[in-house]
C-alpha positions in Angstrom: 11.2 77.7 20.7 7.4 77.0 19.4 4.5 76.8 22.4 4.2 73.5 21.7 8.1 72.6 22.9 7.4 74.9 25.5 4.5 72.9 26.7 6.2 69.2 26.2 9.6 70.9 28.1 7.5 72.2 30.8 5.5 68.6 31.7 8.8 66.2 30.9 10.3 65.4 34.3 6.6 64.9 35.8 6.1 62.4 32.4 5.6 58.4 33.3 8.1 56.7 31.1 5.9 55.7 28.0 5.1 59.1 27.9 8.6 60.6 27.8 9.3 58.1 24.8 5.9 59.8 22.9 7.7 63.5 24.2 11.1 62.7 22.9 9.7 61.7 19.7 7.9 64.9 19.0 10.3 67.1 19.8 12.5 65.2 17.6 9.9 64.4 14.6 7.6 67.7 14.7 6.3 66.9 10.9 5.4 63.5 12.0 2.5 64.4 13.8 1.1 65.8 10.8 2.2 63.3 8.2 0.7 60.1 10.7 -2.2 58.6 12.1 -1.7 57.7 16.2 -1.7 54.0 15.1 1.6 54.7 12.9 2.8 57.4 15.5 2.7 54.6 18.2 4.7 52.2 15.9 7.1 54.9 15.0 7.8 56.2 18.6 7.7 52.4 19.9 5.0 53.4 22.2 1.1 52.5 22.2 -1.7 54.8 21.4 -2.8 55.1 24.5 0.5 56.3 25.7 -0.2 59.5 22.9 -3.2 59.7 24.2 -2.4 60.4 27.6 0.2 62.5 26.7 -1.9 64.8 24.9 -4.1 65.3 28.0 -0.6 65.9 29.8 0.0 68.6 27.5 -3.6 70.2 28.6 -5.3 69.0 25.4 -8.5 66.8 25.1 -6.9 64.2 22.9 -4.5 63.6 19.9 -7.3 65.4 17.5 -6.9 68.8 19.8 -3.0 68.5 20.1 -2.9 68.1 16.3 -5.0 71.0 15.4 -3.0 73.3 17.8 0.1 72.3 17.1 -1.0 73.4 13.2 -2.6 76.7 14.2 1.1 77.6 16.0 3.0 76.7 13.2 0.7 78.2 10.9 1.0 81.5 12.9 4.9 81.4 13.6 5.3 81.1 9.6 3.1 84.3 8.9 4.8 85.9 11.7 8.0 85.0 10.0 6.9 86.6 6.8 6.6 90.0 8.9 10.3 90.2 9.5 11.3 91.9 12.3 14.0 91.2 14.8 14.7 87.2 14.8 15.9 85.1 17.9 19.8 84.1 18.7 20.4 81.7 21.1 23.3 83.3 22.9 24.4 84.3 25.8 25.5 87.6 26.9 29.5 87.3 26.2 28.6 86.5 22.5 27.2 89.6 21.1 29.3 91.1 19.1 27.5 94.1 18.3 24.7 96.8 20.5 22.6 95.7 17.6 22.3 92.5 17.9 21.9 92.9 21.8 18.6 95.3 20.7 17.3 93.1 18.3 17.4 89.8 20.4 16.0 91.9 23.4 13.3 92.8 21.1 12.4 89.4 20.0 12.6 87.6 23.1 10.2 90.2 25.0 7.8 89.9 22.2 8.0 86.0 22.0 7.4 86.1 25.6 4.2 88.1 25.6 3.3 86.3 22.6 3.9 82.9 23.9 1.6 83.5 27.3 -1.1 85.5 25.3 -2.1 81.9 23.6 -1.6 80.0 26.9 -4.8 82.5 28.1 -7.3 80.4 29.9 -10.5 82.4 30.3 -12.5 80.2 32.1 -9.6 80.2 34.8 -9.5 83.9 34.2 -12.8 84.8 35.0 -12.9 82.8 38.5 -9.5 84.5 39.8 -10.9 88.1 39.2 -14.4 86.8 40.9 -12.1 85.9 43.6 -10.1 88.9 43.6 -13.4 91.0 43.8 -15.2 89.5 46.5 -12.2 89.3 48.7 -11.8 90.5 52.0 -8.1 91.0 51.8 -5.3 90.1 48.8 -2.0 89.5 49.8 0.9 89.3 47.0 4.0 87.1 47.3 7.1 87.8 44.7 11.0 87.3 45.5 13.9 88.2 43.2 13.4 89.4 39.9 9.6 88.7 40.7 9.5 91.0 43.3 9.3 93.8 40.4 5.8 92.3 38.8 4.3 91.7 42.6 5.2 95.3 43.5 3.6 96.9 40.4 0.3 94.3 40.8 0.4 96.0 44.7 0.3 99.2 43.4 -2.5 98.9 40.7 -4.6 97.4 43.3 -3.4 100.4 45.8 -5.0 102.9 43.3 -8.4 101.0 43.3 -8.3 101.4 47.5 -8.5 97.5 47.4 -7.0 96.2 50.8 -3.8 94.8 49.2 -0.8 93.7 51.3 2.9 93.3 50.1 6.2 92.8 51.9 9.6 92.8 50.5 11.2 91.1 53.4 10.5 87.8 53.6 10.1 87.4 57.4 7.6 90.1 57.4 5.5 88.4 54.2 5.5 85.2 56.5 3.6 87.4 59.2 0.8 88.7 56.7 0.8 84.9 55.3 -0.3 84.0 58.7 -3.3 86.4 59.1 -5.1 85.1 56.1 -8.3 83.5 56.1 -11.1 81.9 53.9 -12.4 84.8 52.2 -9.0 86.3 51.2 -6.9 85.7 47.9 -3.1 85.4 48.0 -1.0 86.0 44.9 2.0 84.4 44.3 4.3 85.2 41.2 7.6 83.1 41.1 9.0 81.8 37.4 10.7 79.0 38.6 7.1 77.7 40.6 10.8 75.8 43.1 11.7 78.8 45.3 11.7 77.4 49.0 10.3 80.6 50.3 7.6 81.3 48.0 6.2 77.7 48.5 6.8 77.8 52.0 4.7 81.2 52.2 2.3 79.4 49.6 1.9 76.2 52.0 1.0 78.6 55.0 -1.7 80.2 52.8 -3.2 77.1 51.9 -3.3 76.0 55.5 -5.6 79.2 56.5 -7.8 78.6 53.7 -7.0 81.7 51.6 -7.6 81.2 47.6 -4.2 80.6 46.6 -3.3 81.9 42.5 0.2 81.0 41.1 1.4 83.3 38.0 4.5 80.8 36.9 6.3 79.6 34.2 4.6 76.9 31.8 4.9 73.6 33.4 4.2 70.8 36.3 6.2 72.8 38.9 5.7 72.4 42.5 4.1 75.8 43.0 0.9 75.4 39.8 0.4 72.0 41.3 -0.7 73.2 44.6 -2.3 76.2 43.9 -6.1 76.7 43.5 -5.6 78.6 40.7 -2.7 78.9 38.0 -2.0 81.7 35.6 0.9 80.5 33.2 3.6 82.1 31.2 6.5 80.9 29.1 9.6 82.9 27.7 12.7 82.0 25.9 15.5 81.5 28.3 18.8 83.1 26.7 20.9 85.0 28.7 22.0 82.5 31.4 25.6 84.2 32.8 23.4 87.6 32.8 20.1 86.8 34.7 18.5 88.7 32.3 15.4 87.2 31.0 12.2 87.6 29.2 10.3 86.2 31.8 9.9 89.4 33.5 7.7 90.6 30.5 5.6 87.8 30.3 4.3 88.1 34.2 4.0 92.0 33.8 1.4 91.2 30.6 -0.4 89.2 33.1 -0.3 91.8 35.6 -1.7 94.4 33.3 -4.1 92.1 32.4 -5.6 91.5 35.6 -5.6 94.7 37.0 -7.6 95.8 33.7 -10.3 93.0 34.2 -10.7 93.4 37.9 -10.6 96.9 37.6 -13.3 96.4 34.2 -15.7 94.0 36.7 -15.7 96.2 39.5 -16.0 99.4 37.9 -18.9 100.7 39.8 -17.0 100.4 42.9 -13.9 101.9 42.0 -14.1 104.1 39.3 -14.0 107.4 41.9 -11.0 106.3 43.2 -9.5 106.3 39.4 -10.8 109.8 39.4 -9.6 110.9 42.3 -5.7 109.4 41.8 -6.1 110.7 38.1 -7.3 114.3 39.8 -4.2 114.4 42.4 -1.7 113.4 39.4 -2.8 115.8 36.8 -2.8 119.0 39.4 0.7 117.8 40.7 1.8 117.8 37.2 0.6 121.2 36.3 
């Protein structure tokens, strides 16, 4: 699945009508957009150009010019990528393998895809002002249940080994006791794929209500969860193994994890590169 289906997938249910039509066409008519002007497009899709207008800006672009000249840069990228080889996606689901190699290889190619995929969704600009929040907070508080308990647990560590003041529960009840003790100048984290869970918006809401700065790492999309939080840090992954549970998405939020340890860790280096040293100093004598 291309970034750009991703994107349109990710917006539809939130879509006014018009602008489902102009959605439904695209991912129907992909060429099209290259082939026709917005006044044709509108006549095509039976639609108006205003409706493709605003449906670009859905999509996070400035305007049908922007969505055109992405939409070319990914396709352009996915065919040279194609030209690498390498392991291909299969859309099946885990009783339709019929070989440990072709479990690998689609493995492989999804994990990549995923990282991939929310490497070009990278918004610096929104970047930059979560790690000047993470930095100057007092306390950071990180929120993850089910399968993204395993990203908010290894972000909790990482900021652990700086000796930030980091708080993370794995039972719920407790998380909704540290949710209530935030204030203004701290920065809760909350990393849920679906951006639906009950819990995780219900723990989001009571964050929002003490005034913490609230940042959402979720799947591409106008879920309930990146439309109420200060900040949103998105990633997308193809979704194949649906009997299994076992999905890329995992690898997509642990690439943003990674990332932001790294650049918190890279604009507060003065601060907390002893306490690398140290950790590194205990490890290595351990090990010896």
């Amino acid at each position: 699945m291309s970034l750009m289906e991703e994107r349109i997938k990710g917006v539809y249910d939130s879509l006014p009508l018009k602008e489902k039509r102009v959605a439904e066409y695209c991912l129907k008519n992909q060429d099209d957009i290259f082939k026709y002007s917005i006044a044709e497009l509108a006549r095509r899709s039976g639609t108006s150009q205003v409706a493709w207008v605003r449906f670009s800006k859905s999509l996070g672009y400035s305007g049908m010019k922007e969505l055109k000249t992405k939409f070319y840069n990914e396709v352009k990228t996915s065919l040279e990528n194609a030209d690498k080889g390498g392991p291909k996606i299969e859309f099946k689901d885990v009783d339709q393998y019929t070989s440990l190699q072709a479990i690998a290889d689609n493995i492989c190619a999804t994990s990549l895809q995923a990282v991939q995929t929310t490497y070009r969704l990278f918004d610096t600009p929104t970047f930059n002002d979560v790690v000047d929040k993470i930095v100057g907070a007092r306390q950071i508080q990180i929120f993850g249940i089910g399968a993204s308990l395993l990203a908010a647990y290894d972000l909790y560590c990482k900021f652990q080994r700086i000796s930030y003041h980091v708080i993370f529960n794995e039972d719920y009840h407790n998380s909704l006791m540290t949710a209530s003790q935030l204030c203004i100048q701290d920065v809760a984290i909350f990393i849920c794929d679906s951006g639906h869970t009950n819990s995780i918006l219900e723990l989001h809401k009571i964050a929002k209500d003490k005034g913490a700065t609230t940042v959402a790492i979720t799947k591409l999309g106008n879920n309930q969860l990146s439309k109420s939080a200060d900040y949103v840090l998105f990633t997308t992954s193809p979704e194949i193994d649906k009997k299994s549970g076992v999905t890329s998405s995992r690898f997509a939020q642990l690439y943003l994890v990674d990332t932001l340890y790294t650049a918190v860790a890279n604009r507060d280096y003065k601060n907390i590169q002893r306490y690398l040293q140290s950790s590194y100093d205990i490890f290595h004598q351990n090990n010896e």
